[in-house]
N, C-alpha and C positions, 0 to 999 in steps of 0.2 A: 277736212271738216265736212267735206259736202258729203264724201261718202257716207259718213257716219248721220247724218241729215236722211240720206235717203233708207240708209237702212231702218231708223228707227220710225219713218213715216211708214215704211214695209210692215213695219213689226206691228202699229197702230190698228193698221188694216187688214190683218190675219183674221180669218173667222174665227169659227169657235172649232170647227173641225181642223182646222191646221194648227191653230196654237195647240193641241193635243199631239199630232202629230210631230211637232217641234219639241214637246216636251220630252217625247218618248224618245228621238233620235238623239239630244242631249243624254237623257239617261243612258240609253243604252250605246251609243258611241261614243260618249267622251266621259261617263261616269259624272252628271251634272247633272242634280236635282233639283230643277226651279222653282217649284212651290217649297221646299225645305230652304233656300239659298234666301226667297223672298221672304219664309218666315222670319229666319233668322235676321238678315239686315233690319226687317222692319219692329221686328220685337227684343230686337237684341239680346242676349246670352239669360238664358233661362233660371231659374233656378232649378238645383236638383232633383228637388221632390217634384215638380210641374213634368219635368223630363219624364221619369217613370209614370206616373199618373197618366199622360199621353200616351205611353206605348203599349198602356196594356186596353187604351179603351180599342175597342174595332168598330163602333158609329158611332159617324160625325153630324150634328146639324150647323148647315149652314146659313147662317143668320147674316141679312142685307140689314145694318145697323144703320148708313145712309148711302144715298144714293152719288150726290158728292156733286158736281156740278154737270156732267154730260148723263141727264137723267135720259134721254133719247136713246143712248148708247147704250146704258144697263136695263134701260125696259127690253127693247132689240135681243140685249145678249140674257135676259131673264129666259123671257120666251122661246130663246134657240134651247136654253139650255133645260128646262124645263119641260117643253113639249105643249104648255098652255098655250091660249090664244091671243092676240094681242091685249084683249080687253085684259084679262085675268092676270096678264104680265103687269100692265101698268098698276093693276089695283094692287099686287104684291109690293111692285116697288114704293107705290104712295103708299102705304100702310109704314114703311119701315119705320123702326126696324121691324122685322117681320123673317122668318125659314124661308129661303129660297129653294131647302132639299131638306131632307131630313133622314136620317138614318142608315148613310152612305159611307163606303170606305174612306178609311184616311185617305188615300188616295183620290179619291176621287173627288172628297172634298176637301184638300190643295190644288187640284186643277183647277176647281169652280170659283175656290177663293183668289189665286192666283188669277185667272180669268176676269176675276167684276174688281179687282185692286186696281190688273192694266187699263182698264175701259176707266176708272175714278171713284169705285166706289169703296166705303171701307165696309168691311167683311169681316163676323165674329166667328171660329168653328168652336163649338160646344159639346 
């Protein structure tokens, strides 16, 4: 129990540049895709027509809907992930919901959503 304690405290404190990197080694070494794995758990089994409709769009916006309770943490991982300054980070996330990114690959925004889910925020892609 303890290991499984320290590992997820590990997981907690991952950047933003290694959760990416974690993502990528799951995919490509063990065929395990985490932003699809967290869709699904958290949205459960789609309907069909939703399914197609996703795969044909190629951008995503991703919408900060709320911050959730470690607003510290999503301003922080705003700003890393954004490239804004701290002020323009917090003013995104007090606005929300509010586009954290806008017209970005599916992929990449599953990383970003996946990314502001584990920190506590909920996350809409459009």
């Amino acid at each position: 129990m303890a290991d499984i304690k320290k590992l997820a405290e590990e997981l907690v404190n991952l950047t933003v540049k290694e959760v990416n990197e974690l993502a990528d080694t799951l995919k490509e070494e063990y065929g395990i895709e985490p932003a699809a794995a967290a869709v699904a758990v958290a949205g459960g089994a789609a309907a069909g027509g939703e399914e197609s409709a996703t795969a044909e769009q190629t951008e995503f916006d991703v919408i900060l809907k709320s911050p959730g309770g470690s607003k510290l943490a999503i301003v922080k991982l705003v700003k890393e992930v954004t490239g804004v300054g701290l002020k323009e980070a917090k003013e995104l996330v007090d606005k929300a919901p509010a586009p954290i990114k806008e017209k970005v690959s599916k992929e990449e925004a599953e990383s970003l959503k996946s990314q502001l889910e584990e920190a506590g925020a909920e996350v809409e892609l459009k």
